[in-house]
N, CA, C and O atoms as a MOPAC input file, in Angstrom:
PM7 MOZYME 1SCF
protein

 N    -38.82400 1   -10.22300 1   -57.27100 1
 C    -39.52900 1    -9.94800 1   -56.03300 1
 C    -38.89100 1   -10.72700 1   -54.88000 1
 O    -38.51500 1   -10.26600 1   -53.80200 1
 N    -38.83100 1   -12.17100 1   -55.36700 1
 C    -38.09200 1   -12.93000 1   -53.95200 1
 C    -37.01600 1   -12.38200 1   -53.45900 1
 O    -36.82700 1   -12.30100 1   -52.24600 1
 N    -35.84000 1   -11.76000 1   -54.72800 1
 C    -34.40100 1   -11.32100 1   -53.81900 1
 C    -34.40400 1   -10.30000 1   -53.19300 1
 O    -33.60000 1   -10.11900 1   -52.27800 1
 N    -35.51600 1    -9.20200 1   -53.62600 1
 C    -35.96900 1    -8.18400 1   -53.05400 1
 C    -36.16500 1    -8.33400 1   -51.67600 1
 O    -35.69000 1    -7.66700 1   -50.75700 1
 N    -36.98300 1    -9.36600 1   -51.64400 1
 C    -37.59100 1    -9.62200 1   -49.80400 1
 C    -36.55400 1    -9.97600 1   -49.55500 1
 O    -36.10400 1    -9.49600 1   -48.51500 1
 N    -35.75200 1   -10.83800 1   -50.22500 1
 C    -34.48600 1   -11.70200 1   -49.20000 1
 C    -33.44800 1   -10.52300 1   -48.71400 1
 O    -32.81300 1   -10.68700 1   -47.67200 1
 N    -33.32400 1    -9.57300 1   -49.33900 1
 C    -32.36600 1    -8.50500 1   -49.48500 1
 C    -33.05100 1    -7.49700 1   -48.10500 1
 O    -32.23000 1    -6.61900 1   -47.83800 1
 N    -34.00400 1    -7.42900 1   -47.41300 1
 C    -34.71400 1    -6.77100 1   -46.69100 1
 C    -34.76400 1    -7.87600 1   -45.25100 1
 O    -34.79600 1    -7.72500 1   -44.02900 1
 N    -34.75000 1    -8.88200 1   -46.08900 1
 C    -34.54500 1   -10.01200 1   -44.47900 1
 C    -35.94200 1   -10.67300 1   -44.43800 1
 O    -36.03800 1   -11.26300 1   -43.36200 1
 N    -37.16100 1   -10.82100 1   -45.24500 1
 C    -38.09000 1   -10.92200 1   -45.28800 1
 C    -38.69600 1   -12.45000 1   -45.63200 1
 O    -38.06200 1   -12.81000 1   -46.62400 1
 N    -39.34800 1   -13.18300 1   -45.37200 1
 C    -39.34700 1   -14.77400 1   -45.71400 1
 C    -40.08200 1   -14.32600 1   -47.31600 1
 O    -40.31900 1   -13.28800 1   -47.93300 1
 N    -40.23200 1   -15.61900 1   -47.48700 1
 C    -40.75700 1   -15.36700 1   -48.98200 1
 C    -41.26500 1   -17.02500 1   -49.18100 1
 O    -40.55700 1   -18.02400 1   -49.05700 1
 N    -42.64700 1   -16.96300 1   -49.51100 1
 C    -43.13400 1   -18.14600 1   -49.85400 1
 C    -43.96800 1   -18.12000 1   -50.92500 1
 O    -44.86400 1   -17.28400 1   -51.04400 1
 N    -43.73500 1   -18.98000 1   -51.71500 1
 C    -44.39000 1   -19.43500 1   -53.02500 1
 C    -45.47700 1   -20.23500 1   -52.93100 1
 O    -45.14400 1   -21.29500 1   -52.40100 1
 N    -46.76000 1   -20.20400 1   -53.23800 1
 C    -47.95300 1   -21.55100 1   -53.58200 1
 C    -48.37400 1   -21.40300 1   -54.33800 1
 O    -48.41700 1   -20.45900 1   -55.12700 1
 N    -48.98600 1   -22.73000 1   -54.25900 1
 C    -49.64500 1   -23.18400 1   -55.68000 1
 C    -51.10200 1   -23.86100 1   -55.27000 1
 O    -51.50000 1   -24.67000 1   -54.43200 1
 N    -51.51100 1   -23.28500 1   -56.04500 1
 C    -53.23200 1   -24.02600 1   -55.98600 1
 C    -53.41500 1   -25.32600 1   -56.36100 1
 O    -53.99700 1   -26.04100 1   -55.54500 1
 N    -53.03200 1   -25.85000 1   -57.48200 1
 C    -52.99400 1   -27.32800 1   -57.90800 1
 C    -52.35600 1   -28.38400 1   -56.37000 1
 O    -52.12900 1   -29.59300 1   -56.42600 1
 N    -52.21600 1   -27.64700 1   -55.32900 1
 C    -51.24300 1   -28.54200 1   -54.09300 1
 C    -52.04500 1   -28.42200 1   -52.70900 1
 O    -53.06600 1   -27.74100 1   -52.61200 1
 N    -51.53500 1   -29.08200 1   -51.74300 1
 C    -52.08500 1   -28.86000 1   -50.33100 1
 C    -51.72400 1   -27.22800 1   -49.92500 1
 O    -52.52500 1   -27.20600 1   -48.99000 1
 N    -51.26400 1   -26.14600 1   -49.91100 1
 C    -51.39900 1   -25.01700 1   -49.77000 1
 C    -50.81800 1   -24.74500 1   -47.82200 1
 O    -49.77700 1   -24.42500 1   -47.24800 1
 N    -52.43400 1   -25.16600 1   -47.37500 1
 C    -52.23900 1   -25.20700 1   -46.63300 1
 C    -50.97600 1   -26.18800 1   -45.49000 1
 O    -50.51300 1   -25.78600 1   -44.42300 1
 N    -50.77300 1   -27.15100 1   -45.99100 1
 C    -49.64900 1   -27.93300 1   -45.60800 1
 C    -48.14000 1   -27.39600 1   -45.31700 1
 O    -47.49600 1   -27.45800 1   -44.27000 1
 N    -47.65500 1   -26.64800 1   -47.04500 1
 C    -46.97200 1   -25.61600 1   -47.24500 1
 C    -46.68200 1   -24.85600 1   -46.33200 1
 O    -45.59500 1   -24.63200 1   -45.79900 1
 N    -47.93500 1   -24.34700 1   -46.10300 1
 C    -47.91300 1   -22.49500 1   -45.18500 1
 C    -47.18700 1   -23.50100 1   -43.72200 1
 O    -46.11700 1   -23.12500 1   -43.24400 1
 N    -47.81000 1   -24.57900 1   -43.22400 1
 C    -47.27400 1   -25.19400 1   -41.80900 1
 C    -45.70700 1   -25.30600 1   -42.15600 1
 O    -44.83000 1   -24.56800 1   -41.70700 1
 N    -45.55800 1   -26.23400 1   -42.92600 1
 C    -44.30800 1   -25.94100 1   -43.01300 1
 C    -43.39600 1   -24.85900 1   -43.14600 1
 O    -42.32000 1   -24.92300 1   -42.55300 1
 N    -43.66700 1   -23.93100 1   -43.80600 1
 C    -42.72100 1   -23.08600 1   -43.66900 1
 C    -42.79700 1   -22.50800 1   -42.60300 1
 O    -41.79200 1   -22.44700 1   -41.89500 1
 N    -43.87500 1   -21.98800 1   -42.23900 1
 C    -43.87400 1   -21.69400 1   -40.88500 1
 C    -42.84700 1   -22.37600 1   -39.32600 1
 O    -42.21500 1   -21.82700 1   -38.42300 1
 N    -43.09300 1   -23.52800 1   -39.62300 1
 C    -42.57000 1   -24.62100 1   -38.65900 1
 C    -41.02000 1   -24.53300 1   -39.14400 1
 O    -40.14700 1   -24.74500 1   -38.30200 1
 N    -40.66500 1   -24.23000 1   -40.46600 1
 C    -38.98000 1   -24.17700 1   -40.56800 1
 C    -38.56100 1   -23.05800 1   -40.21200 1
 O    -37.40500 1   -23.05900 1   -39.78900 1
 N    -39.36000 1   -21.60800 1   -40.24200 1
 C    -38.83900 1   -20.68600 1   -39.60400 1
 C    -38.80100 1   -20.29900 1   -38.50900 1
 O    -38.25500 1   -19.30300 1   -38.03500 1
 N    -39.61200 1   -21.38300 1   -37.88600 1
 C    -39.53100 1   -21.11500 1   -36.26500 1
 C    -38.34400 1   -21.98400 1   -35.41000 1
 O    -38.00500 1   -21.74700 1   -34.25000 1
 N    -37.81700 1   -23.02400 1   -36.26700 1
 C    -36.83400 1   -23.84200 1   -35.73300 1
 C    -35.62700 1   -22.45200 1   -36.30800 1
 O    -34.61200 1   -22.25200 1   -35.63900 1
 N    -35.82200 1   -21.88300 1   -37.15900 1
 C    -34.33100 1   -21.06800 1   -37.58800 1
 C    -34.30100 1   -20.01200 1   -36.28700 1
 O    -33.34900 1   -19.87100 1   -35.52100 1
 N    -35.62100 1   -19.28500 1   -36.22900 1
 C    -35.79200 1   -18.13900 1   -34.99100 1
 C    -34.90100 1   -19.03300 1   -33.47900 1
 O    -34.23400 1   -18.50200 1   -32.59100 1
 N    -35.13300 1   -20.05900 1   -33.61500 1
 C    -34.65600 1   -20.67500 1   -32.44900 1
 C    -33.22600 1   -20.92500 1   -32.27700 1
 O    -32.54600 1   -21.08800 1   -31.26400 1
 N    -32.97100 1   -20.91500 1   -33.38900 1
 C    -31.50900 1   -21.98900 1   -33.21500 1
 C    -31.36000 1   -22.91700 1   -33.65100 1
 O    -30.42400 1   -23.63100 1   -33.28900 1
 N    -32.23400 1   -23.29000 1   -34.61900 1
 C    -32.45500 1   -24.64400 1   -34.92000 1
 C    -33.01700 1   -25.80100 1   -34.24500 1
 O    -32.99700 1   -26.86200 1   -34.87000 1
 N    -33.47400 1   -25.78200 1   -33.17200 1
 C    -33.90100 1   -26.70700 1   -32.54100 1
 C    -34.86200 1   -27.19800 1   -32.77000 1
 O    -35.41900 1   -26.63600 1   -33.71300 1
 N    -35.73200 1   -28.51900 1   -32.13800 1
 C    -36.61500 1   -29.30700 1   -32.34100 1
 C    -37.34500 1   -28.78900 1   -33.75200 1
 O    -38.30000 1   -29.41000 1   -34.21700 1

């Protein structure tokens, strides 16, 4: 399923219940918005 999305251009995130979840979702979020950018801040 993941290379599928990756192959389409699509993010792909994994969680887990035993973890902060929500923490996760910020982060990835927050790394794909520095990539949309350019990398910045």
């Amino acid at each position: 399923m993941a290379a599928t999305l990756r192959r389409c251009g699509a993010a792909h995130l994994t969680l887990r219940t035993d973890s902060d979840w929500v923490a996760d979702v910020v982060r990835f979020v927050l790394a794909r918005k520095r990539a949309w950018s350019g990398g910045g801040r």
